[in-house]
N, C-alpha and C positions, 0 to 999 in steps of 0.2 A: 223271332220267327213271325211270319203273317199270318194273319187268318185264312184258314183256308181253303174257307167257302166263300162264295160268293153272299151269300146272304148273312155267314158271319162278320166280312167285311163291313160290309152294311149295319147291322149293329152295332157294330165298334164304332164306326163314325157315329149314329144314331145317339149314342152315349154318351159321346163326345156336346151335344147342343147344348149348352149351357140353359137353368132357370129363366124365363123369362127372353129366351130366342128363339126362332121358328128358323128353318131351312126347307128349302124347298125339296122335291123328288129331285129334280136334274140333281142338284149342287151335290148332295148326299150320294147321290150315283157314281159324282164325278170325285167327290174326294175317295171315294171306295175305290175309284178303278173301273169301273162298270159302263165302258163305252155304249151311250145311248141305251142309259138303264133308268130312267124314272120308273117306267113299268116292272122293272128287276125290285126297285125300292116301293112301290106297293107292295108285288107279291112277299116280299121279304115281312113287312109290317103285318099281314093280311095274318099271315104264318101264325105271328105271335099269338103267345095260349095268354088268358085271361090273368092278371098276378104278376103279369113278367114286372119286371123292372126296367128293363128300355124305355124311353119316353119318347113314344111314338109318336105322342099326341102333335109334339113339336115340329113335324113335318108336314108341309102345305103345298098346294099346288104352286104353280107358278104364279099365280093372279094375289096371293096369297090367303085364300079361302082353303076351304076343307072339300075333303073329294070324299069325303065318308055319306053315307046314307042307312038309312035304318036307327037313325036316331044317334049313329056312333060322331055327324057330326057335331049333336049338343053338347055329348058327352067329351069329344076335343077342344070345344068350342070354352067347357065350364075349366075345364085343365087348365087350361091356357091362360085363362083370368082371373083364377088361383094365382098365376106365377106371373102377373102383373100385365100380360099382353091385351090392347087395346081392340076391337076389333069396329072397324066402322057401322055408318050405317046399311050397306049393303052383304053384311056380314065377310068382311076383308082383315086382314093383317097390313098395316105397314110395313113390306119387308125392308122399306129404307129406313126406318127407324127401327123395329125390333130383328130385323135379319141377321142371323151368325153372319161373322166376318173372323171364318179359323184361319190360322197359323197351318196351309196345308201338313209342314213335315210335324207339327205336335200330333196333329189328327194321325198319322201314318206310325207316329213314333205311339203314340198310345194303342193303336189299334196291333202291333206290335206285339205289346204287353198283354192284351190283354189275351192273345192267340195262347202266349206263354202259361198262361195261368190255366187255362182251359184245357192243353196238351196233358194227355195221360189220364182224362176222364173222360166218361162215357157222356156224349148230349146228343139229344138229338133236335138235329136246327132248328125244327117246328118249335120248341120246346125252348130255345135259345134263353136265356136274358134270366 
């Protein structure tokens, strides 16, 4: 079965980014499903409560910077270089060197699974991860 929210989709891929890879809003949109949803993949992230385990931090804008403010970029910024990602000196990511490169049907087959697990409990999306 799929997730089947739109913002649970979005986590499941979210989940999916491996250590030490960054994905942009569009790309996370698009393997969700979320015609012309960068902004759907903020609000979905924005959502998330303090604690989650989704690794948000992993997702970048398109230029490969951080689109966070209030400080939430340093704290992306330090995530990120925990888990080996470089970032220039203009404060950038290489997406052509640390950029996920998914196997679209594993993202959709995990995302899959993961709806399965979750069916028959109570969440609430905000709340998600």
């Amino acid at each position: 079965m799929r997730p089947t929210t739109i913002f649970e989709r979005i986590y499941a891929v979210v989940r999916r980014i491996p250590r030490g890879r960054v994905a942009t809003y569009g790309q996370v949109a698009r393997l969700a499903g979320v015609a012309n949803g960068a902004r759907q993949v903020g609000y979905a992230l924005h959502a998330l409560r303090e604690g989650t385990t989704v690794p948000w931090f992993r997702v970048l804008n398109a230029r490969g910077a951080s689109s966070l403010r209030n400080g939430g970029d340093v704290t992306q910024r330090l995530l990120l270089e925990r888990e080996g990602v470089r970032f220039d000196a203009g404060g950038r990511v290489s997406l052509d060197f640390h950029g996920w490169r998914p196997r679209r049907r594993a993202v959709l087959r995990a995302a899959s699974r993961h709806a399965s697990k979750r069916r028959g409990t109570s969440w609430d999306v905000k709340g998600a991860g």
